[in-house]
Every structure is written in C-alpha cells, then in structure tokens.
C-alpha positions as a Markdown table, in Angstrom:
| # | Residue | x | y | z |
|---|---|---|---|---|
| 1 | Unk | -53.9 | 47.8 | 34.4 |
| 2 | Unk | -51.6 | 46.3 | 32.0 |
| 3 | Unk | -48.0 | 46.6 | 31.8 |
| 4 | Unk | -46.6 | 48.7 | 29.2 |
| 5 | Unk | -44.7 | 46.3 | 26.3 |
| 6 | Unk | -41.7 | 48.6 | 27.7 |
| 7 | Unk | -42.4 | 47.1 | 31.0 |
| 8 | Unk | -42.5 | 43.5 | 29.6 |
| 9 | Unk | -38.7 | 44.0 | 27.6 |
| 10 | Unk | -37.2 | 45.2 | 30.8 |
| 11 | Unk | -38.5 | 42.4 | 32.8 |
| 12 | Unk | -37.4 | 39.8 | 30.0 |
| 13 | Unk | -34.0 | 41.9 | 30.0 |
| 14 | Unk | -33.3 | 41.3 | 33.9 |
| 15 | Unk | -34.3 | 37.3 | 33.9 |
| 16 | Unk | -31.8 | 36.9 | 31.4 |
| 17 | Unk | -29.1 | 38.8 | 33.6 |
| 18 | Unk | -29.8 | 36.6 | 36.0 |
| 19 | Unk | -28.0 | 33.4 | 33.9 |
| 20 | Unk | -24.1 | 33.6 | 33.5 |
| 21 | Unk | -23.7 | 31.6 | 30.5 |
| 22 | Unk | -25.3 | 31.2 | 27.1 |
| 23 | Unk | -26.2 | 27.8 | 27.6 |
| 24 | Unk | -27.7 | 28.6 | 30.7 |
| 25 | Unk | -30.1 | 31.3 | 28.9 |
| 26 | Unk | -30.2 | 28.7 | 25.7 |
| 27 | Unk | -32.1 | 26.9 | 28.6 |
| 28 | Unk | -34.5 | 28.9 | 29.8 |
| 29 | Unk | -35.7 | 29.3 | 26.2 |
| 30 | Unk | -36.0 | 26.3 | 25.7 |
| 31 | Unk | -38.2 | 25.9 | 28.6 |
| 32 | Unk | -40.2 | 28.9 | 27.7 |
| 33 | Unk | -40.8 | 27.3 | 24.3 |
| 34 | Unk | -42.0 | 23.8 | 26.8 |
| 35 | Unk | -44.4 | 26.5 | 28.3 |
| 36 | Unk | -46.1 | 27.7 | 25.2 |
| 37 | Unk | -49.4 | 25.2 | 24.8 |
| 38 | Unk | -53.1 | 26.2 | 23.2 |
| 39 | Unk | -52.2 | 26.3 | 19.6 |
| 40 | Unk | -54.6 | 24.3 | 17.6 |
| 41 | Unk | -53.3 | 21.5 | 15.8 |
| 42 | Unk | -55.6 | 21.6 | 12.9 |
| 43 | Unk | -53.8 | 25.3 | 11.8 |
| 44 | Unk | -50.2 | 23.5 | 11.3 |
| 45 | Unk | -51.4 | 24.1 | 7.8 |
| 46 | Unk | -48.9 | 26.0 | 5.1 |
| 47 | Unk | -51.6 | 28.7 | 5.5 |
| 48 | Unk | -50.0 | 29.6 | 9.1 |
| 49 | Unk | -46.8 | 29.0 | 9.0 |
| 50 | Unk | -44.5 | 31.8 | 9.5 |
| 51 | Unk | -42.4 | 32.4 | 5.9 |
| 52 | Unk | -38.6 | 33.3 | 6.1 |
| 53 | Unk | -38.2 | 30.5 | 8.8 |
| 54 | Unk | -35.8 | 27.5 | 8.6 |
| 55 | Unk | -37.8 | 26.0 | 11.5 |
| 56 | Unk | -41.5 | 25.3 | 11.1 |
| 57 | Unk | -43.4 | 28.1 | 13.0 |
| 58 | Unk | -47.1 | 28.4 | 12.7 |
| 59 | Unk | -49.2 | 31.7 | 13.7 |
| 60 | Unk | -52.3 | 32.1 | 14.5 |
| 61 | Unk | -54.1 | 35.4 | 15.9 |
| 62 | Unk | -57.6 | 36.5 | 17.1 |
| 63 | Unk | -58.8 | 40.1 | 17.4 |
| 64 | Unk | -61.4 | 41.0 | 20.8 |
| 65 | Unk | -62.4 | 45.0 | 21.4 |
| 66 | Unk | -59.4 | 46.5 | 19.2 |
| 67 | Unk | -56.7 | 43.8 | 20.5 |
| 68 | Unk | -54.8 | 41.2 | 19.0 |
| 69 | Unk | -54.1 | 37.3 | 20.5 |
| 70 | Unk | -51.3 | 35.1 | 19.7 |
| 71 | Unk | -50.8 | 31.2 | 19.6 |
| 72 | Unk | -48.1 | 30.0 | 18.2 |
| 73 | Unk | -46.4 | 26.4 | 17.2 |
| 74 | Unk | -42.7 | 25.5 | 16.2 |
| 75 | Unk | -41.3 | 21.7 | 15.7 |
| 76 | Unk | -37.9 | 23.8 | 17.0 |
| 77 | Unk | -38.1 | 24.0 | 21.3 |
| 78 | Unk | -35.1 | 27.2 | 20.8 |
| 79 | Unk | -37.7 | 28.0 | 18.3 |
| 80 | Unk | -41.0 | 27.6 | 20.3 |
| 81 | Unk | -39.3 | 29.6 | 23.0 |
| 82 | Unk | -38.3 | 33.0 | 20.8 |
| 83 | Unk | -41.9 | 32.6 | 19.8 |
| 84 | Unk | -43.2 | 32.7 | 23.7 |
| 85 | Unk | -41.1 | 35.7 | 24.1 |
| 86 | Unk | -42.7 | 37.7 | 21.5 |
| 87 | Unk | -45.3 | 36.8 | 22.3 |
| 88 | Unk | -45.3 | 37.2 | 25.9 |
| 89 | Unk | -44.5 | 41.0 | 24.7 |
| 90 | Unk | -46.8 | 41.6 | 22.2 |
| 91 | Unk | -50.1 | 39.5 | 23.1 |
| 92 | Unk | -53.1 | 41.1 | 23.5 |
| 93 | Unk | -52.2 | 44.4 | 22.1 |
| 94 | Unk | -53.5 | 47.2 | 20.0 |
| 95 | Unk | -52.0 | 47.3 | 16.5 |
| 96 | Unk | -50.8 | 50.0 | 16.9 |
| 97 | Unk | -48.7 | 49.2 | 20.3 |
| 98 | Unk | -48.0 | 46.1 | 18.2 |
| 99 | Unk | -46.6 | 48.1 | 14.9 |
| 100 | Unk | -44.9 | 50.8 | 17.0 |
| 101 | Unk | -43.0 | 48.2 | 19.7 |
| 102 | Unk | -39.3 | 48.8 | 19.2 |
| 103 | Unk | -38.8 | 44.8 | 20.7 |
| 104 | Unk | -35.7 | 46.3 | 22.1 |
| 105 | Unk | -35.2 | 43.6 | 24.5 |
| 106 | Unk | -33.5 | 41.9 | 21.5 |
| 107 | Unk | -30.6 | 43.5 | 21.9 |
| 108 | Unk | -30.3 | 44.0 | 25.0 |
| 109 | Unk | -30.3 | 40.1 | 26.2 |
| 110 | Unk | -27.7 | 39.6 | 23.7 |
| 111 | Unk | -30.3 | 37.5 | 21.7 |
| 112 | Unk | -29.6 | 39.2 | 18.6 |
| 113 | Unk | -25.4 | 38.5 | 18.7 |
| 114 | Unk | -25.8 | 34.6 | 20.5 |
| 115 | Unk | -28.7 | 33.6 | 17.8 |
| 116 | Unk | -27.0 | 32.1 | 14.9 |
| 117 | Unk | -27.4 | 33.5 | 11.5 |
| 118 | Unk | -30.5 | 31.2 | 10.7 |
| 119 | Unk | -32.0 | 31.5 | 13.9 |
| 120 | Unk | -31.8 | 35.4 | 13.5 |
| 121 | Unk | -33.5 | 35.0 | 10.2 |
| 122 | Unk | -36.3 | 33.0 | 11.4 |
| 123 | Unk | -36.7 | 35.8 | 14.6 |
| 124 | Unk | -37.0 | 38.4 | 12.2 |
| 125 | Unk | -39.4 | 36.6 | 10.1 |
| 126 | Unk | -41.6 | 36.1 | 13.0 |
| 127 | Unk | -41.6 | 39.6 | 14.1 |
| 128 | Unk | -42.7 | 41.0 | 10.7 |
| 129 | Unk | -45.4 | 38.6 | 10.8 |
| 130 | Unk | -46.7 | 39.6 | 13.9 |
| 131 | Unk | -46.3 | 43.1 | 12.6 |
| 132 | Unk | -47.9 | 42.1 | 9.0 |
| 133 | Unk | -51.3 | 40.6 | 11.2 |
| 134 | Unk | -51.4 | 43.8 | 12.9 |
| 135 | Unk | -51.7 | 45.9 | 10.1 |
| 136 | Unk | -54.3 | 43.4 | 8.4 |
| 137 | Unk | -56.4 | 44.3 | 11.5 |
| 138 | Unk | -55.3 | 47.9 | 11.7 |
| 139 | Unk | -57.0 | 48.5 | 8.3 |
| 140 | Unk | -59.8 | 46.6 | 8.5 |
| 141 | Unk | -60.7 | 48.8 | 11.5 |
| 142 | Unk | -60.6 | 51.8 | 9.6 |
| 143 | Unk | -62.9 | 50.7 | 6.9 |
C-alpha cells in the first residue's frame, strides 16, 4: 500500500534532523537534486518551465488510472533538489491528495526560514504548478 503524503513529510522531516548545520542539509539537497534523472530533454521548452522561478525549472506530468507523475529539470542543483522533494511527496497522486496536501514538511525542516527570499519564490512557484496540473486533470475528469 502506499504511504500517505503525511507519511512522506514526516519521513523528509526526520532525515533533515539528522544534519546539524545548514550547510550540511544545503547538501543533501543538493544531492537529492543529483538524484533526480528521466526528464526528457526535448520538454526544456518555455512551454514547461515553471513561471515565478529565478532558476530554470521545467515540469512535465503524465496522468495513469486517476494519478498524476512528475519529472522535473532545473539548471539550479539547490533547485533540482526542492524539486525532488516535492516531488518525492506528491508523485503519483490523485488530484485531489495533490490539491489538498498541506506540504507541511516546509516548515517543519526549516526550509521555508533557511531558503533565501528568491529561492522561496521559486518553491512557491513550483508548488502552485504542481497544484495548477492537478486541477487541469481534476476537471478534465469530470467532464
């Protein structure tokens, strides 16, 4: 069975207990971000990429029996690893798990205070476009 995306922030929440420092967790999402592979190189067109961002992200998804898939670009490896975190949360979800996740895990790592202002811009950009794709395929199952 699948973990709830409440499971998912938690576990996120303790690995990054687990560094002391900033730069430590700085790190780790960077190497997240080295993790994240599969997105397709002919969709680093304008067409994907994320709005809002100072960074270039690029977004693709895919919808299979009611759920949504993620791949996802950034020329930014701090960038590239926020990206794998959402991700890693919100992947191959129902739009409405998608729409209603709270994405507390935010906060709770401290992400939200150590990002700086840009940074935080270009995170909240990529969660409403996550959230924007999930209500594009929300509605077109209801038609």
């Amino acid at each position: 069975m699948d973990k709830k995306i409440e499971e998912i922030e938690e576990e996120i929440v303790d690995e990054f207990s687990f560094f002391e420092s900033w730069q430590d967790k700085y790190e780790y999402i960077i190497e997240l971000g080295k993790k994240l592979k599969g997105y397709p190189e002919d969709k680093q067109t304008g067409e994907y990429k994320v709005k809002g961002c100072q960074s270039s992200v690029w977004l693709v998804t895919d919808e299979a029996d009611g759920r949504i898939t993620f791949k996802a670009d950034s020329d930014s490896t701090i960038v590239k690893g926020l990206i794998a975190l959402l991700i890693r949360v919100l992947n191959n979800r129902t739009p409405d798990e998608i729409l209603n996740a709270k994405l507390d895990f935010i906060g709770k790592t401290g992400l939200q205070q150590h990002l700086a202002q840009t940074r935080a811009n270009g995170l909240a950009a990529m969660i409403k476009q996550m959230k924007m794709y999930a209500l594009a395929y929300k509605a077109k199952q209801q038609i």
